[in-house]
C-alpha positions as CSV (number, residue, x, y, z in Angstrom):
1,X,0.0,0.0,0.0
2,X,3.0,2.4,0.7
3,X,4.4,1.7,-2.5
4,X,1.4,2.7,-4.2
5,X,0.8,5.3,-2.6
6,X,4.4,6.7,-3.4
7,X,4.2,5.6,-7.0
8,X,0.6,7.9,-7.2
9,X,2.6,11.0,-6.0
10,X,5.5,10.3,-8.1
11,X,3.2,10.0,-11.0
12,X,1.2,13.2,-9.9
13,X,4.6,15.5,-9.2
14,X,5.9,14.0,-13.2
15,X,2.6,15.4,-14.4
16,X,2.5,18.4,-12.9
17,X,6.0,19.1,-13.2
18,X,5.6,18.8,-17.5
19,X,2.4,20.7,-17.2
20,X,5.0,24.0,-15.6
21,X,7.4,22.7,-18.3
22,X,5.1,23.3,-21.7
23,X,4.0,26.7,-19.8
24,X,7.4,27.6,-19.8
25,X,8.2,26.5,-23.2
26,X,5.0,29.0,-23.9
27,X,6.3,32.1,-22.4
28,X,9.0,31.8,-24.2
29,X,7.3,31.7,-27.5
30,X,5.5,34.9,-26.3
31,X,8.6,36.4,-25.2
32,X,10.4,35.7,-28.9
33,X,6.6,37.2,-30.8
34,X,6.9,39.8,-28.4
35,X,10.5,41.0,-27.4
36,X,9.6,44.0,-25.3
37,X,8.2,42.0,-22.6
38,X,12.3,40.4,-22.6
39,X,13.2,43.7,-20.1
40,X,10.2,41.9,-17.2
41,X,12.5,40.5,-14.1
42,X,12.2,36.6,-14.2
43,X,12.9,34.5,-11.5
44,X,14.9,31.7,-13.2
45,X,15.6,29.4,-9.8
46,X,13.7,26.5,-10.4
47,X,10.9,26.0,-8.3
48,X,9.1,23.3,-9.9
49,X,10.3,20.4,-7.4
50,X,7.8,21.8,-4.7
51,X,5.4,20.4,-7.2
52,X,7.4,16.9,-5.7
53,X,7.9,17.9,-2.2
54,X,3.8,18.5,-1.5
55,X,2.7,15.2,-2.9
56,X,6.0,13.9,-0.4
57,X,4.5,15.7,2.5
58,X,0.8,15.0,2.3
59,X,1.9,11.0,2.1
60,X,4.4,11.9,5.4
61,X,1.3,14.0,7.4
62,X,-1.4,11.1,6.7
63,X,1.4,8.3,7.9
64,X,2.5,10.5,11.0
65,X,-1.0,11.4,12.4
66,X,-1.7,13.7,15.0
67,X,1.5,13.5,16.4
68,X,2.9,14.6,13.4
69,X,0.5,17.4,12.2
70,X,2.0,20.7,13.1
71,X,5.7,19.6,11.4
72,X,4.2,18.3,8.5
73,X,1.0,20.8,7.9
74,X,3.6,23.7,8.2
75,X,6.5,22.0,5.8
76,X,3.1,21.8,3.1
77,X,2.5,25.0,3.6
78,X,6.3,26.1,3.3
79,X,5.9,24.3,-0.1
80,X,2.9,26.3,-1.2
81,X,4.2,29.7,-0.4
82,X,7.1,28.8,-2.6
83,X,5.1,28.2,-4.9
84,X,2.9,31.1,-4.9
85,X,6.1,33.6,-4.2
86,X,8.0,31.7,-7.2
87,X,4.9,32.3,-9.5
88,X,4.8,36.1,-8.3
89,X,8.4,36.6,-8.8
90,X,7.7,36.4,-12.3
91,X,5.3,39.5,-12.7
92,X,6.4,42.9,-13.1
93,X,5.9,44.2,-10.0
94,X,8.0,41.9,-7.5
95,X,7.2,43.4,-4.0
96,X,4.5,40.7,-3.8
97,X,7.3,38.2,-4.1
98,X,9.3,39.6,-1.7
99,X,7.2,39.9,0.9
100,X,6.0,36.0,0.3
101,X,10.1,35.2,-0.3
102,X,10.5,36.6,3.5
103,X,7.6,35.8,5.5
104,X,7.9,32.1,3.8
105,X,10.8,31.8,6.5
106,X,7.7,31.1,9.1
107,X,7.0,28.0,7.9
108,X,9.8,26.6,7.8
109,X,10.6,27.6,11.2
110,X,7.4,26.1,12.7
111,X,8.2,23.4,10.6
112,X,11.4,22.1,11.8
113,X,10.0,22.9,15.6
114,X,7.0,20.7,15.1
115,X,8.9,17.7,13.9
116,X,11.3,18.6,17.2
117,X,8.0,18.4,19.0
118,X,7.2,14.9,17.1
119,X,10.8,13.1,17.9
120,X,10.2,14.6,21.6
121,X,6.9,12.6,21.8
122,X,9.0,9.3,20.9
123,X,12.4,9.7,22.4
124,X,11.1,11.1,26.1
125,X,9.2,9.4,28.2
126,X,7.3,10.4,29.9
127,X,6.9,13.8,28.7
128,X,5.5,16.6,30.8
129,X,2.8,17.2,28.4
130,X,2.0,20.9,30.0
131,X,5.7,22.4,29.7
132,X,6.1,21.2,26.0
133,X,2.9,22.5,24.8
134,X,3.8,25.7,26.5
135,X,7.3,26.0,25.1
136,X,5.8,25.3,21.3
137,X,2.8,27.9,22.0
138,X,5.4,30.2,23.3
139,X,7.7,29.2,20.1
140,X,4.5,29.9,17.5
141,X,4.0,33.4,19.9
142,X,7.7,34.8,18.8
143,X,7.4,33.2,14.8
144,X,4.0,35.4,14.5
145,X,5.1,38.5,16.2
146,X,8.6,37.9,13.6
147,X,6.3,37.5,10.8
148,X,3.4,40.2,11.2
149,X,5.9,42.8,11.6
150,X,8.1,41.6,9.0
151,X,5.3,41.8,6.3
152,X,3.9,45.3,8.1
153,X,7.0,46.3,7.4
154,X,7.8,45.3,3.5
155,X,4.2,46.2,2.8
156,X,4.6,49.2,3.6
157,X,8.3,49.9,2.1
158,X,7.0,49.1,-1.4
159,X,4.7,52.4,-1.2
160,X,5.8,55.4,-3.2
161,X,6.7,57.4,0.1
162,X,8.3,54.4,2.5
163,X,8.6,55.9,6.7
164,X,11.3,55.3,8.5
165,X,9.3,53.5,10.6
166,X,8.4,50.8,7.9
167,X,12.2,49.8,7.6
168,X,12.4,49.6,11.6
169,X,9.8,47.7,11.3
170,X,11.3,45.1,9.0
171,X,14.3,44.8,10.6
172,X,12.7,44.1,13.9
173,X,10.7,41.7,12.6
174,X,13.8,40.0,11.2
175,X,15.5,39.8,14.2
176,X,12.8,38.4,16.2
177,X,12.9,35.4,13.1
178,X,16.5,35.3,13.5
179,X,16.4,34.8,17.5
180,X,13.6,31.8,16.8
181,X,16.2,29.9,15.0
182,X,18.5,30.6,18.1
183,X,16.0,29.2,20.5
184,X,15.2,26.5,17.8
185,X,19.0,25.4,18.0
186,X,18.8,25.6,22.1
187,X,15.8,23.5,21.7
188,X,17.4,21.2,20.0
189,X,20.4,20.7,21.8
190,X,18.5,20.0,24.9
191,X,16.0,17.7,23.2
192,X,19.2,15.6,22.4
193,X,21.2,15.5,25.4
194,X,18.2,15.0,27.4
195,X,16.7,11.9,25.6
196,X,17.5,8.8,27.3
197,X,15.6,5.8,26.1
198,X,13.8,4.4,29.3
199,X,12.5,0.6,29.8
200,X,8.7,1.9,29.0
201,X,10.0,3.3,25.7
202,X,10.2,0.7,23.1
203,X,12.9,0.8,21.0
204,X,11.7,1.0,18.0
205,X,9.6,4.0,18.7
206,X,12.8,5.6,19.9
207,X,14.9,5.1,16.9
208,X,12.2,6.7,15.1
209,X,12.2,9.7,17.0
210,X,15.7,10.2,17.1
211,X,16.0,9.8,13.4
212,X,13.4,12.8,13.1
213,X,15.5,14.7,16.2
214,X,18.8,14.1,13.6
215,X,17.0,15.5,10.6
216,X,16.5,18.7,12.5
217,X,20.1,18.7,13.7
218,X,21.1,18.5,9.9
219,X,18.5,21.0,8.9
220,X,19.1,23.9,11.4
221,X,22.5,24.9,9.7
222,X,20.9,25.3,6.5
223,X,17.7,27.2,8.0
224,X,20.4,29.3,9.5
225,X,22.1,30.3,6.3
226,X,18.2,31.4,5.2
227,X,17.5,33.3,8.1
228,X,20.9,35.3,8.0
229,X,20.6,35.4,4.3
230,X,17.5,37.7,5.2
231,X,19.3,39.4,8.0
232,X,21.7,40.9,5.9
233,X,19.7,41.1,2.8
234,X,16.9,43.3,4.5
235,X,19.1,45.4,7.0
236,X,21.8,46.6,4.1
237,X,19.0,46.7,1.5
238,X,21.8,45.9,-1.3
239,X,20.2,45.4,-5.1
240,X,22.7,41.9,-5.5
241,X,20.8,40.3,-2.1
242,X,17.3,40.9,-3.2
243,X,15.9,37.7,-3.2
244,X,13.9,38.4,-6.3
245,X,15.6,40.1,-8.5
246,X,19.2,40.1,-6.9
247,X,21.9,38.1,-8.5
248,X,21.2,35.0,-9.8
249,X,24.1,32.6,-7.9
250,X,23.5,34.5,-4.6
251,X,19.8,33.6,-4.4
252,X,20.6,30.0,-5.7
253,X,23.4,29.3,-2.7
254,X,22.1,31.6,0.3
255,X,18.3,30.9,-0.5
256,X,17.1,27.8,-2.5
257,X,19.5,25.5,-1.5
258,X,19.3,25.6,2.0
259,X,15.6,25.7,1.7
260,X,15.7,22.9,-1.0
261,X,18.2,20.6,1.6
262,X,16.2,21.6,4.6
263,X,13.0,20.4,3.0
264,X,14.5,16.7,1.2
265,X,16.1,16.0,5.0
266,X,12.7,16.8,6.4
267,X,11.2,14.9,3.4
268,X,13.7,11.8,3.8
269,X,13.3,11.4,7.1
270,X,9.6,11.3,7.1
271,X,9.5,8.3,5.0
272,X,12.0,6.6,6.8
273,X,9.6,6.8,9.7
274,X,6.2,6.6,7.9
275,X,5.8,3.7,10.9
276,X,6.0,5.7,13.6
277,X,2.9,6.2,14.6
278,X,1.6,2.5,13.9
279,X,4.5,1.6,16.3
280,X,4.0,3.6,18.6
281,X,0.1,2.4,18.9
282,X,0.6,-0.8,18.6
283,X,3.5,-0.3,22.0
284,X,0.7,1.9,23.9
285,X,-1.8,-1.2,23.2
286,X,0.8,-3.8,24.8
287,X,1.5,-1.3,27.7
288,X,-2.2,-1.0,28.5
289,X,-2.9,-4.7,28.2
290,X,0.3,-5.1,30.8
291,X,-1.2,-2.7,33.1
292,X,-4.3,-4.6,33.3
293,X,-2.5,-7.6,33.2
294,X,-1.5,-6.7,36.7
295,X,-4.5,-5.8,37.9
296,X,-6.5,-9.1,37.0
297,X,-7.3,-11.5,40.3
298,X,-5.2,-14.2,40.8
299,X,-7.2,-17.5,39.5
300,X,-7.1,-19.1,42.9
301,X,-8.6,-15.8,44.5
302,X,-11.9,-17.3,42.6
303,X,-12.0,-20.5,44.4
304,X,-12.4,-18.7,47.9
């Protein structure tokens, strides 16, 4: 059933990717009939494997369930924005698209913290369900307060008669992004030094979440090379660190390949652990059965 189910999206992505291929190939017939629309800024970093990574991460968020659904939901809609900011990128006007390019870092920050929160469900046990609900409340708190001042901010600067005010804004809201990544890493580090696998935790369950706690690990250098990317880009304001229309080999290494990495480790590691959450039902079933196990009379208690 897996298999099919990975041969469906693979089939769907192929599909969807030559669909974007033959509109390409069209635009550039327009583009030789009509040569004055050649001067219109293009976005030429391709984009089209998000086509790939959506049909991934649906097939990852049905397998992982509920414990999964904040990671995976978010890492979707990471792949959307990109989408929809790669598509606006390639109208005239791009302060749409950089305003999406920016606040897309949300995402992908809420992301990588809800898979943390999934490989802390299976590595530590047993898991003080109130602090760690309060930490990742706290977490999405500092992302939106990043990410509504962030777009305020580059709304507002693509005006004819920019405050200020609006670039204070924007670097604010930057900085907040940049200091989730910090606490993020913190997160992270403590996550792994603090898992032990216990005698209640099955094994199996364990190596799952620590294989999703390691794909974090790998990812968070790479998130942090998109987040400082930003930093810098927004704070100097220099034309060759747009991430739109800035040069071509600075976008491709600061921006879409650490997002492209980031999202295949995420990506690679849900599949691996597509079990998961089978596992870890089918151990919370045998722990339950042992707990009543105990609790059952002792046969010659009846003959009394």
């Amino acid at each position: 059933m897996r298999v099919l189910f990975l041969l469906v999206a693979s089939l769907t992505a192929i599909v969807l990717k030559s669909k974007d291929k033959s509109k390409a190939k069209k635009r550039r017939q327009e583009n030789d009939e009509f040569p004055e629309r050649d001067h219109q800024p293009v976005d030429y970093a391709p984009d089209t494997s998000s086509w790939n990574d959506k049909a991934f991460v649906l097939y990852i968020l049905v397998r992982h369930g509920l414990a999964g659904l904040l990671g995976w939901c978010y890492l979707f809609a990471f792949c959307t924005l990109r989408l929809v900011g790669g598509a606006m990128s390639m109208q005239t006007d791009n302060g749409s698209g950089n305003i999406i390019s920016n606040v897309g870092l949300s995402p992908l920050l809420l992301a990588a913290s809800g898979i943390l929160h999934e490989s802390r469900i299976y590595r530590l046990s047993p898991l003080n369900k109130v602090l760690e609900w309060t930490i990742v409340a706290l977490f999405h708190v500092i992302v939106a307060t990043g990410v509504a001042l962030l777009g305020v901010g580059a709304s507002a600067l693509q005006n004819a008669n920019p405050k200020p005010s609006d670039l204070q804004l924007v670097e604010i809201g930057i900085g907040i992004l940049t200091a989730s990544w910090a606490i993020l890493c913190v997160w992270t580090a403590a996550t792994l030094f603090k898992g032990r696998r216990s005698s209640s935790r099955n094994a199996i369950v364990f190596g799952h979440g620590t294989t999703l706690l390691m794909a974090v690990i790998l990812a968070l250098p790479f998130i942090g090379i998109r987040v400082l990317y930003s930093l810098v880009a927004l704070c100097t304001r220099k034309a060759y660190l747009n991430p739109v229309t800035g040069s071509l080999t600075v976008r491709i290494l600061l921006s879409f390949l650490p997002e492209l990495i980031t999202t295949l480790l995420f990506i690679a590691a849900g599949i691996r652990t597509d079990q998961v959450a089978r596992a870890a039902r089918a151990h919370d079933r045998q722990d339950t059965r042992r707990q009543r196990g105990t609790k059952h009379i002792a046969p010659e208690e009846f003959a009394r």
